[in-house]
N, C-alpha and C positions, 0 to 999 in steps of 0.2 A: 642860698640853695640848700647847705648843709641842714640851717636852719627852719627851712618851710618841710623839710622831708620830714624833721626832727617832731615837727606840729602835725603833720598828715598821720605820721605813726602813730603816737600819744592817742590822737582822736580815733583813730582805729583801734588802740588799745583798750580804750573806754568805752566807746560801741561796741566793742565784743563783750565786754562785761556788762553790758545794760541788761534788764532782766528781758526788755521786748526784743533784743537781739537775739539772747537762746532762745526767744520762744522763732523769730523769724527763721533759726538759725537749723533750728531741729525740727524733721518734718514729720516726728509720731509726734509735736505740738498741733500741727494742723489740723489732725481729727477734732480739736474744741470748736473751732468755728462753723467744723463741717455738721456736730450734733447740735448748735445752737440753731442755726440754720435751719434742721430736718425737725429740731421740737418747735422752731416757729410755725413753719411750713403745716408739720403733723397737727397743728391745734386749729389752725387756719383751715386745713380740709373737714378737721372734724366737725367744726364749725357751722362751715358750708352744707354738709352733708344731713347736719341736726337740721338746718333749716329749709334746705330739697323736702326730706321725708317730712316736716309740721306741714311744712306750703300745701305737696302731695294730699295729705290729708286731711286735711281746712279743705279744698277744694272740692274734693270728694263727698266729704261731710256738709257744705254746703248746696251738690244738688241732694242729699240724704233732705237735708232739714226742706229746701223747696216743693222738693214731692211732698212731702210729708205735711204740710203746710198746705198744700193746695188739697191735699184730699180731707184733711179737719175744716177745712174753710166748706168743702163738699157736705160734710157730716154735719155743720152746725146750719148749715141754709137747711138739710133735711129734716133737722130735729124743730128747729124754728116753723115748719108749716107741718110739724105732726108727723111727717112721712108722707110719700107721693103716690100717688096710685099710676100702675102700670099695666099693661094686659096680660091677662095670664096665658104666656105661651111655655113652649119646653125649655128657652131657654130664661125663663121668668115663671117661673111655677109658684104657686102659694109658701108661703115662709110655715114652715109647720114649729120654728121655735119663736114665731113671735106669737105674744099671748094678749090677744086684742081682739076683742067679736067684730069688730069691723071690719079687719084684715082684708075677706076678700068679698064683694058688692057686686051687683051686677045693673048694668047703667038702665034707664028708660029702653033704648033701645037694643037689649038684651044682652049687650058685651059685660063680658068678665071680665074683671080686674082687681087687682091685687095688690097689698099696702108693703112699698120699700120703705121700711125703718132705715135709721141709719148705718147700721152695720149692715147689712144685706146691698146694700145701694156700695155700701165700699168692697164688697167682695165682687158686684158685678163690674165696675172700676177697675178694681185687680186685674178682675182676669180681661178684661177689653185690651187693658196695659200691657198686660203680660205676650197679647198676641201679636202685637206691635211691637215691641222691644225687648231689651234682654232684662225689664227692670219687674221685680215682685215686687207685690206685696203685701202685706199677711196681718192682718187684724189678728188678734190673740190676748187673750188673759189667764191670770192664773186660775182662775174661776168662770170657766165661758158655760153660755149658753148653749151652741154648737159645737157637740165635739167638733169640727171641721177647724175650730180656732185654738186648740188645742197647742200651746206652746212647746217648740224645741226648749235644745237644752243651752241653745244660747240667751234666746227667746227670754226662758225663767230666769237666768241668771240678770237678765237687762230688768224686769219688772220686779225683782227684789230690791235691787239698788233703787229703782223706781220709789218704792214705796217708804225706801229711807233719806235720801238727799237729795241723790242723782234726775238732773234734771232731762237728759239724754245720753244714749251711750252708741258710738260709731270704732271699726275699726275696719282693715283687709283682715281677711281669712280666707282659706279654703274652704269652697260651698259648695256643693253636689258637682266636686273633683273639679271644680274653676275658680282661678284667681279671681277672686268677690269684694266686695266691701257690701259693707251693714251697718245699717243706721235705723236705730229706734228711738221714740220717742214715746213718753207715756199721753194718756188718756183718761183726762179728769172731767170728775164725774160732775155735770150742771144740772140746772134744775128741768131744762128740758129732756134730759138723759133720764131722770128718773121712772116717767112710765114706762120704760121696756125694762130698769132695772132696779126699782126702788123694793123688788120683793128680794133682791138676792143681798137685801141689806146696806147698800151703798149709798152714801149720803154725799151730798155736794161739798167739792173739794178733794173726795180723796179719788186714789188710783185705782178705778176697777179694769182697765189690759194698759196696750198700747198698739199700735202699729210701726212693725219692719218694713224696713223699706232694702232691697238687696241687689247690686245691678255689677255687668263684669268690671271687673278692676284691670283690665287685662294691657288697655290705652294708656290710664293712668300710671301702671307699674313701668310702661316700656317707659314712657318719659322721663319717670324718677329713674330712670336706670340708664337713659344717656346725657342725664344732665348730671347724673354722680360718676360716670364714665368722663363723664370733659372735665368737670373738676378735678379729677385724679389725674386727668392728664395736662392741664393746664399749672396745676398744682406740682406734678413732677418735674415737668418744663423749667418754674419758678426755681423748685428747688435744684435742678440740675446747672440753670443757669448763674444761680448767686454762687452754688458752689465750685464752680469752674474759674466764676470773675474773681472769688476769693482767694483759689488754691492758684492762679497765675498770677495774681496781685505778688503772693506770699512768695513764687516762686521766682517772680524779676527783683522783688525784693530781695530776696538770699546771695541772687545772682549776684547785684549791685555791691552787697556786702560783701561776698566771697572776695569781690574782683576789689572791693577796697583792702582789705586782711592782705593780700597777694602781693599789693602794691609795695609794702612795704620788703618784702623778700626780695620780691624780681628787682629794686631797686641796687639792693645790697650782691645779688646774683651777675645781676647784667657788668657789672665793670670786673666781674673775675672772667664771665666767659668771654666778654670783650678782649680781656688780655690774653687768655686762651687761644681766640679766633686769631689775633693778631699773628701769634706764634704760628698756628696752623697755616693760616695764610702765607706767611711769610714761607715758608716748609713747602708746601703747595708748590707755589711761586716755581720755584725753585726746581722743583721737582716737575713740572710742567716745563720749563725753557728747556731743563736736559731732552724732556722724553720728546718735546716738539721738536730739536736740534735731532734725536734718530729718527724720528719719523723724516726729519728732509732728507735725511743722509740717508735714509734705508727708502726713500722715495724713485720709484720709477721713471719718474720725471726730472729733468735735469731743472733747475730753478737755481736764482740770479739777482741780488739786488744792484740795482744802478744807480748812481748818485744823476743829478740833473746834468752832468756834463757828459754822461754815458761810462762811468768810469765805475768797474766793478767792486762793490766794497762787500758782495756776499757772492758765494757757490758752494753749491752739495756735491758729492762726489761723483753724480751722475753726470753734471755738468762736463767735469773732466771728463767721463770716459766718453761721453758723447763726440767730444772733439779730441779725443785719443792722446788727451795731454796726459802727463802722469801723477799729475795732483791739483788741487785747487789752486795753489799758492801758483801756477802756471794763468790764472785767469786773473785774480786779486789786485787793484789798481792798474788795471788794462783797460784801454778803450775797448768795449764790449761788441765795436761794430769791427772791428777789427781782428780781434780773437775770434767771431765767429762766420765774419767771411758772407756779411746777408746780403743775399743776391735776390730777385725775383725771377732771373733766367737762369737754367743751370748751367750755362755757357756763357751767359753776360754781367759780372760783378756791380752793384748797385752802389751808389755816392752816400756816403754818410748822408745827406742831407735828404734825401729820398729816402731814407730807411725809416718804413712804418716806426718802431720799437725807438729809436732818437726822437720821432714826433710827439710818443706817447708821454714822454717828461717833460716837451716842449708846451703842447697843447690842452696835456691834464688828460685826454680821452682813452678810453681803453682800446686796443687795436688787437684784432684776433686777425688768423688766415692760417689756411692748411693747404697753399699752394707757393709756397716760398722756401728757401733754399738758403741752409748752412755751407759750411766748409770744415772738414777735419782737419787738422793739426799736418797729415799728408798730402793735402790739396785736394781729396774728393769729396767731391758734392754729396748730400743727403737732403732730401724732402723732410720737412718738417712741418709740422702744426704747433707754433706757440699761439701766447694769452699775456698781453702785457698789458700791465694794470697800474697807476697812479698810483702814488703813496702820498698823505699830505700829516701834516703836524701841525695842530691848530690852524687848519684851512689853508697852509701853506706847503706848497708842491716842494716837497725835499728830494725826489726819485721817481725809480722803479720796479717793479717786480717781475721778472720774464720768465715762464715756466713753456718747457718745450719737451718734447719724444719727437725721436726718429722715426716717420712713418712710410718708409721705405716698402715695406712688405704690405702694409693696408694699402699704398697707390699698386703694388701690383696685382693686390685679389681685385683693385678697383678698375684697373686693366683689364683684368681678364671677365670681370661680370660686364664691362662695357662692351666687351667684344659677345661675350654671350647675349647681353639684352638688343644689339643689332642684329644676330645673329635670329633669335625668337621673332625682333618686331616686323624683320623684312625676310624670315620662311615663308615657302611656297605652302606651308601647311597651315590652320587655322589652328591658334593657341590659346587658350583663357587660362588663367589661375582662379579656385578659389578658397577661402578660408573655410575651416572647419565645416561650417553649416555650410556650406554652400554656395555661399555669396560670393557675384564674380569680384574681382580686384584688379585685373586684368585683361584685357584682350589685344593681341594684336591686329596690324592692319592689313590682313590676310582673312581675319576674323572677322571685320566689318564689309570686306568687297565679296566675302560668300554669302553672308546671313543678312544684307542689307543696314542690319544695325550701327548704328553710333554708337564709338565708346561710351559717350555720354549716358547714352539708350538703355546700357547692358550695367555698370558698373552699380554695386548695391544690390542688381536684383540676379536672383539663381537662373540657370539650364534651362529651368523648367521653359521659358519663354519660347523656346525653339519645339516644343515639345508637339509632336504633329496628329497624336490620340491614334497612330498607328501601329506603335511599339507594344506590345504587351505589357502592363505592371510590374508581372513577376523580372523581365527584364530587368526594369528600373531596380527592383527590389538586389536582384541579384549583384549588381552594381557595388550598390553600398555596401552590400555584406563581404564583398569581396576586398572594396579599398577599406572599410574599417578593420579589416585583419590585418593589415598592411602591405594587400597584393595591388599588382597591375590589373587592368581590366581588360583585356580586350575585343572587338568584336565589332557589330553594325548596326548604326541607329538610322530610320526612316525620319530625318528631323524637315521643320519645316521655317521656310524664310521667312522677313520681315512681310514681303508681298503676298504672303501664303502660297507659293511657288515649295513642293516638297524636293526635298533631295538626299541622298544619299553620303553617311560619312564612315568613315573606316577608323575608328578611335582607338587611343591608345592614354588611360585614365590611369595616373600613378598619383600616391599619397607621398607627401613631402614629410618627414618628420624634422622633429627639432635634436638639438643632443641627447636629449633623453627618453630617444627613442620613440614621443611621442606625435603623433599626425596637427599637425598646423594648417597643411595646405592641401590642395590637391590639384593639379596640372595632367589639361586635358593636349593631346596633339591630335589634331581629326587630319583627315583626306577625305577632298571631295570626291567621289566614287562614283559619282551619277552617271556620267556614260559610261565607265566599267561596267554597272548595272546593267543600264539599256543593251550594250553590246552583247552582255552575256545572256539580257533575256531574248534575246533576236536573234544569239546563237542558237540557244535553246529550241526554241520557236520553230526554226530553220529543221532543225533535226528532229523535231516531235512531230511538225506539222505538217499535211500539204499544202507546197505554195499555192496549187490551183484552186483548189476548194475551203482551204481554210482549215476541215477535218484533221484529227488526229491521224497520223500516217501508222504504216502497219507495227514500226519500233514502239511506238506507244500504246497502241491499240494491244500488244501483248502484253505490254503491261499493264495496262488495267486491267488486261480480259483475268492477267495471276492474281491481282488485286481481290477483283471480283470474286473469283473460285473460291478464294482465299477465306473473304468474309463468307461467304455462304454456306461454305463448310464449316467456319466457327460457330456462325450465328444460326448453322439449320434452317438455310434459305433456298427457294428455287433460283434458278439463273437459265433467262432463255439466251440462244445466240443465232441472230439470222445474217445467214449470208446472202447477199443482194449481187447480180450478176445483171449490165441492161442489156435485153434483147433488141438486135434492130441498131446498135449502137455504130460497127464496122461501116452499113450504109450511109449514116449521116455524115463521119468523116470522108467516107467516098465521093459522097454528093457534095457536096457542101463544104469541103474542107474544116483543116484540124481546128479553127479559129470556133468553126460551128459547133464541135468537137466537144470544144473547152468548154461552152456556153451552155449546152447538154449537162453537163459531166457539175458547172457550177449550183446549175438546177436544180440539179438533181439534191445535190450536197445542200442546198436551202431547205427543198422539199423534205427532207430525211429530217432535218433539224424543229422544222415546225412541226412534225406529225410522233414526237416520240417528248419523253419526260425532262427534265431537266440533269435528273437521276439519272437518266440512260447516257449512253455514248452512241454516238456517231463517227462513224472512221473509212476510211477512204485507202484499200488496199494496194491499188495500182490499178492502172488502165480504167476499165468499167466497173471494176470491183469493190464492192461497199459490207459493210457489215458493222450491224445495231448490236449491243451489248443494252438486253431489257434485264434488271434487277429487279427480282421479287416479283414475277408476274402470279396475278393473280390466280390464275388458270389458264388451262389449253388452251381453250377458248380465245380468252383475254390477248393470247400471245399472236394466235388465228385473226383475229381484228384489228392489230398490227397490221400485219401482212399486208391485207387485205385492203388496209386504208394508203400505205404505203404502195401497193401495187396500183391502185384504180388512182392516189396521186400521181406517180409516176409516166403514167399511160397518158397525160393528160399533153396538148399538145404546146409545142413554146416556140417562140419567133427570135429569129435571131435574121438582119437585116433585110426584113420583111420576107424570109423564108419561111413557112410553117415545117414542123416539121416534129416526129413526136416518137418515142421508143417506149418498149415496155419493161416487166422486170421480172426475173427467174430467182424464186427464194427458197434458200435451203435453209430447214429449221433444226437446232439439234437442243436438247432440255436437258438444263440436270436438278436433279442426279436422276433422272430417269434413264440419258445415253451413257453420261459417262460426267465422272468428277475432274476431269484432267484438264486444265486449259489449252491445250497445244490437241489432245481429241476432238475438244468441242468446236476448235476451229476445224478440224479436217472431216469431221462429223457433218457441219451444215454445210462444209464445200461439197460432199457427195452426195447429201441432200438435194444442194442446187441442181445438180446436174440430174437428179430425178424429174426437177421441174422441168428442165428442158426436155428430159424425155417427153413428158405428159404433154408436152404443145407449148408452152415456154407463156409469160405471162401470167404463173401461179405460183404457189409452193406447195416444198412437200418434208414430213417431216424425215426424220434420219431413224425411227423404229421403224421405219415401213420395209427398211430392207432386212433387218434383225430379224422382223414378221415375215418375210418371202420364204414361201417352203421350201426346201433342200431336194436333191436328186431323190432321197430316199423315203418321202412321201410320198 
């Protein structure tokens, strides 16, 4: 062992002195491989890039020389038949620089026509070309015949070279402000050339112009510029990726070395901290069984080990006080069923052998219960919840552990919440809880025989279910904001049954907090209220209404008629008020009895009700006494038409057990604010109205200024 460490070192010692270890070893070494890399890479693009731009230009150069090619192949068929004759129109005019008497003939049959040489025939060429594509091209020398051929300064620069070696010259350039390329080539002089140019000295063989050929380069450059665009990026790619495989190579490398170099310390390291650990642990140890031994002793719970025959060889001091001994050493090699007195009855003492906690070291299982029953040291019983749990020692059952509290005062809140939860489940009131949001948790079954619902039905989903679209919002709204403060709510909801049957409840919504003052819950108590309701609206009814007719009776009819005055004088509104008195009424009870009486009088009160607004009132003062409350009439008139339709209904005749029989009606009219603004006036205003109407023959009306209008003694 000593030995192979001795060998792992050494070689570790030696690998760190190797020269490729410091170079592994140190990473400002790594920039070498990373510029060897970028100068391979950098020569590799350059490379590529010299040969994009020759290709570029060879291509280019190649349709240069085709044109150029096909139109000398033009030029030599023209020179080879002399030149061609054409008709002289404007766009073929006579050549005024060629110098031929033949030039321009005119046929047998009297046509003009005119001799293309070969330079003339390449300029009509040009320009045909030219109209058609983006390509020129320009016959020229440095000695022409037409100015028009007249060479640029590229132009002369190409046919000087011309006349020394060069046997063509092509390149791009910028040409009349466009990316261009240009290609010339010269123009040697044959023996057919000579009659159009043997006088300007040019002998066969040499260079008298040449023709340019100039077309856009514009296709061409984009090409060369996304194929040296992909090289550059395929090229970075290259070089990003050798450089990454290299500088992780170098750096699992370093790693592996680092971790070898290390090996030899941690080896020499690990058996001091081993002995260290050992120490600490041991210390630990130690210092752990004490602070575990206060933790049992300062533990709440009384706790107990049991050998398998039930005989106590551990207890904390809880233990003791639990069974009001005065110290452990009172428990300590004691049968543990006997020092604690376990009973299942708190009146009937349990057999050792029945005792869950003896089974638990019998059968290996663990055995809990919190319905079982100790014994103090003075013979009274206490409720307990122990936890007895198997101990084994390599797989073999040595004991037990029995941990217990007195839960004397939990069985009494448990008492008293069970007396409250029957208390809640069988109230004559309808109960629910629910959580924060809203959601029920509970209902009792008080709560299901009002609302029709199943707990099942309710439980998960909120209130809202009952919700009958009767209650105003702002209610609801008022609600929350009231239990979120953490008040009670109280008040009455229109809510509605499972059958859609509405009814009335009378709630009482209080927020449950937690200890920390915070809302958890909230718990509703209702009363069903719905005949309360009913009774008090049939009380109401009873006291507002007449039972015969139905009509508002005279207690109400004043209060509206204040109502009325009321608005009319905020809002600066008219208000008429007719009082209705039936004539003829006394005979029909006479005749006919009160039964006919009634039947009059319910008629009547129909009659009234069809023939006036919704707005208006109808009301029934006593006896034969009626009186309309019209709001807003629109004018005298309008109130007059009333009457008027009211009286001729009135007068109309009605059968009651095949009697005919038929009354009229006497109406007093009083306006305001033209009589008077006072509600308790304008009823005593149309009452002496009425009686105007009876003056005048009864079966009309009249109004209450007509007596305000009567002259006085002293007119």
């Amino acid at each position: 062992m000593e030995h192979s460490a001795k060998n792992l070192s050494d070689a570790i010692q030696w690998d760190h002195k190797a020269s490729i270890n410091k170079f592994v070893l140190m990473p400002a070494f790594w920039a070498i491989p990373v510029l060897i890399w970028s100068l391979i890479v950098a020569l590799s693009l350059f490379h590529n890039l010299t040969q994009i731009e020759k290709f570029t230009l060879e291509t280019a150069a190649n349709k240069g020389r085709f044109i150029f090619s096909m139109v000398e192949d033009v030029r030599l068929w023209n020179a080879r038949h002399g030149g061609v004759y054409v008709e002289t129109t404007d766009k073929s005019p006579s050549n005024p620089y060629l110098k031929d008497p033949q030039k321009d003939i005119v046929t047998t049959k009297g046509r003009k026509l005119t001799k293309l040489n070969p330079a003339y025939m390449t300029r009509q060429i040009a320009g045909v070309i030219k109209e058609n594509s983006d390509t020129l091209i320009h016959l020229t020398s440095l000695n022409p015949i037409n100015p028009g051929n007249v060479a640029d300064e590229w132009e002369k620069r190409a046919l000087k070279s011309f006349e020394e070696t060069a046997k063509e010259r092509f390149e791009f350039i910028e040409f009349a402000d466009v990316q261009s390329f240009r290609y010339m080539a010269p123009l040697m002089t044959a023996n057919a050339c000579l009659d159009c140019h043997e006088h300007q000295g040019y002998q066969v063989g040499d260079v008298r112009g040449g023709i340019s050929v100039s077309f856009n380069a514009t296709s061409y450059m984009s090409a060369q510029d996304q194929q040296i665009q992909n090289q550059i990026i395929l090229h970075a790619s290259i070089w990003a990726l050798l450089c990454s495989l290299t500088l992780m190579g170098l750096k699992r490398l370093r790693h592996q070395l680092t971790l070898l170099i290390d090996v030899n310390k941690r080896q020499e390291e690990i058996v001091h901290l081993r002995t260290q650990d050992l120490r600490e642990e041991s210390r630990k140890r130690h210092e752990t069984q004490a602070q575990f031994r206060r933790f049992i002793d300062a533990s709440a719970e009384g706790i107990v080990a049991l050998d398998t025959d039930g005989v106590c060889t551990f207890a904390n001091p809880k233990a003791a006080s639990l069974f009001k001994l005065p110290s452990t050493q009172d428990i300590l090699g004691k049968d543990f069923h006997h020092v604690s007195g376990h009973h299942i009855h708190p009146l009937r003492p349990s057999q050792k052998e029945d005792c869950a906690i003896v089974q638990c070291f019998q059968d290996g299982k663990e055995h809990y219960s919190d319905n079982e029953f100790f014994k103090k040291s003075d013979g009274a019983s206490f409720p307990v919840e122990y936890f007895a749990s198997p101990v084994y020692e390599q797989d073999k059952l040595i004991g037990a552990i029995v941990t217990f509290v007195d839960v004397t005062d939990r069985k009494q809140r448990e008492s008293e919440l069970n007396k409250l939860s029957k208390a809640v489940t069988h109230s004559p009131a309808t109960t629910l809880i629910t959580d924060k949001k809203g959601r029920i948790e509970y209902v009792n079954k008080r709560f299901c025989e009002v609302t029709g619902y199943s707990e099942e039905e309710v439980i998960g989903k909120t209130p809202r279910l009952l919700k009958s679209g009767h209650t105003a919002p702002e209610v609801y709204k008022d609600i929350w904001n009231t239990l979120l403060q953490g008040d009670e709510w109280h008040g009455e909801l229109l809510n509605r049954k499972k059958d859609g049957t509405l009814f009335w409840e009378e709630c009482l919504i209080s927020p449950i907090t937690d200890t920390f003052g915070e809302v958890t819950h909230f718990v509703a108590v209702n009363r069903d209220i719905t005949d309360f309701k009913v009774e008090m609206d049939e009380a109401w009814r009873q006291a507002n209404f007449d039972q015969l007719t139905k009509l508002p009776n005279r207690s109400l009819l004043e209060d509206r008629l204040e109502n009325a005055v009321s608005l009319a004088l905020r809002e600066k509104r008219s208000l008429a008020l007719l009082f209705i008195d039936l004539d003829g009424f006394k005979q029909v009870n006479d005749t006919y009895g009160h039964d006919a009486g009634d039947h009059v009088l319910q008629i009547t009160a129909k009659r009234l009700q069809e023939h006036i607004r919704q707005s208006d009132t109808a009301a029934r003062l006593g006896g034969d006494e009626f009186v309309v409350i019209l709001h807003e009439p629109a004018s005298i008139e309008g109130v007059e038409n009333v009457a008027h339709k009211i009286i001729n209904e009135l007068s109309k005749e009605t059968t009651f057990k095949e009697d005919k029989m038929a009354v009229s009606a006497s109406i007093g009219i009083a306006l305001m604010p033209r009589d008077t603004s006072n509600a308790n006036e304008l009823l005593r205003f149309a009452d002496v109205a009425m009686y105007g109407a009876k003056q005048d023959g009864k079966n009309g009306f009249c109004h209450y200024d007509r007596f305000t209008r009567m002259p006085t003694s002293q007119d």
